[in-house]
C-alpha positions in Angstrom: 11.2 12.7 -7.1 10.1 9.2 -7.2 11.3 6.0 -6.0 11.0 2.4 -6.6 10.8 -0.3 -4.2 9.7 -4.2 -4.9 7.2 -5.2 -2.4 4.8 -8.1 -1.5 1.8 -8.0 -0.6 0.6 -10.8 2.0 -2.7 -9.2 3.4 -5.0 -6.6 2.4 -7.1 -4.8 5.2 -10.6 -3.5 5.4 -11.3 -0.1 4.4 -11.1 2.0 8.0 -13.6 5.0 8.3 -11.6 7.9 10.5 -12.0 11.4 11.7 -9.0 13.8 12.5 -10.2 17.3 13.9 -14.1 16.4 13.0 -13.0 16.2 9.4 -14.0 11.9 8.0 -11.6 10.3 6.3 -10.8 6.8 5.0 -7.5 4.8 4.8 -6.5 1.2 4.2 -3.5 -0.8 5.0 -1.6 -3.8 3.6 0.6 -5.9 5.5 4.0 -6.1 3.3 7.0 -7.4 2.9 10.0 -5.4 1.8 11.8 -7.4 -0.8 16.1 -6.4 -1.4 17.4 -6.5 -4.6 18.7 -10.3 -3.9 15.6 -11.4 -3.5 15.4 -11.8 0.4 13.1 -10.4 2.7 14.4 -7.4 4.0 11.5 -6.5 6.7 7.9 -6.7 7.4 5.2 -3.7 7.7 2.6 -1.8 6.9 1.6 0.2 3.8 -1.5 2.7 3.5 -2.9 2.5 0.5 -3.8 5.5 -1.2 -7.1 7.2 -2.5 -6.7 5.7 -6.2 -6.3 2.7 -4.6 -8.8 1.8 -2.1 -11.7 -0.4 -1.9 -12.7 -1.9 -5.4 -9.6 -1.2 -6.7 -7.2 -2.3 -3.7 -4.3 -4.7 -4.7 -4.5 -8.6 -4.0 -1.9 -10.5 -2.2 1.2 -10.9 -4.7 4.1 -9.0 -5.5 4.6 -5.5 -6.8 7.3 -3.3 -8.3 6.2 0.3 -6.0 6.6 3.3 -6.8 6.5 6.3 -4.3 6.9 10.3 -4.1 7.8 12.7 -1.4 5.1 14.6 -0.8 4.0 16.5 2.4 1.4 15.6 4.9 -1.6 17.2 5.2 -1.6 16.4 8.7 1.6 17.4 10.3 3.3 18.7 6.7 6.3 16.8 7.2 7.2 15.2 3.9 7.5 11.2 3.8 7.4 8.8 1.1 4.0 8.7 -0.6 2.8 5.2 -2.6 1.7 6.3 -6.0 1.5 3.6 -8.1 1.8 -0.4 -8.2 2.9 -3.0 -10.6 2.2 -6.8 -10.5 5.7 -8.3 -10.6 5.4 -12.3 -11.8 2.3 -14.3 -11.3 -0.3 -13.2 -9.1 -2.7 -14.5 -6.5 -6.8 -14.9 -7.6 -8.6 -12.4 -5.7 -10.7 -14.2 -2.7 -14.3 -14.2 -2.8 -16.0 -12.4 0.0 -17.4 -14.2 2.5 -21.3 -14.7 2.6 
């Protein structure tokens, strides 16, 4: 089952080392906006980014068409909505240098 969702990205987070039950993990997060089919914002939040892509190959700020699954978690195995893929939507920001 997948889903759609249009989405824009206003700030990518660092890549966050975790343990849960002495197992080490990683996430990241991106601040979002929720974006209704009019065009206006519909709310503001946060979206984890998954393994495929974090890091190197983490989104820049701009705006996405999002696609997401229901898939189970391996934490708690209730079943939410899983992002699973993005695609740039309209022109999209340059990625930022890192700083020195």
């Amino acid at each position: 089952m997948n889903h759609t969702s249009l989405i824009q990205i206003i700030k990518v987070g660092p890549v966050q080392d975790k343990v849960y039950e002495n197992r080490p993990y990683q996430i990241q997060e991106c601040e979002c906006i929720l974006i209704n089919d009019d065009g206006t914002p519909e709310a503001v939040g946060v979206l984890r980014l998954g393994d495929q892509m974090r890091g190197d190959k983490a989104p820049t700020v701009g705006t996405y068409s999002a696609k997401f699954s229901l898939k189970p978690s391996p934490k708690d195995r209730k079943i939410g909505a899983v992002l699973t893929g993005l695609t740039a939507v309209g022109k999209q920001a340059a990625p930022v240098a890192p700083k020195a």
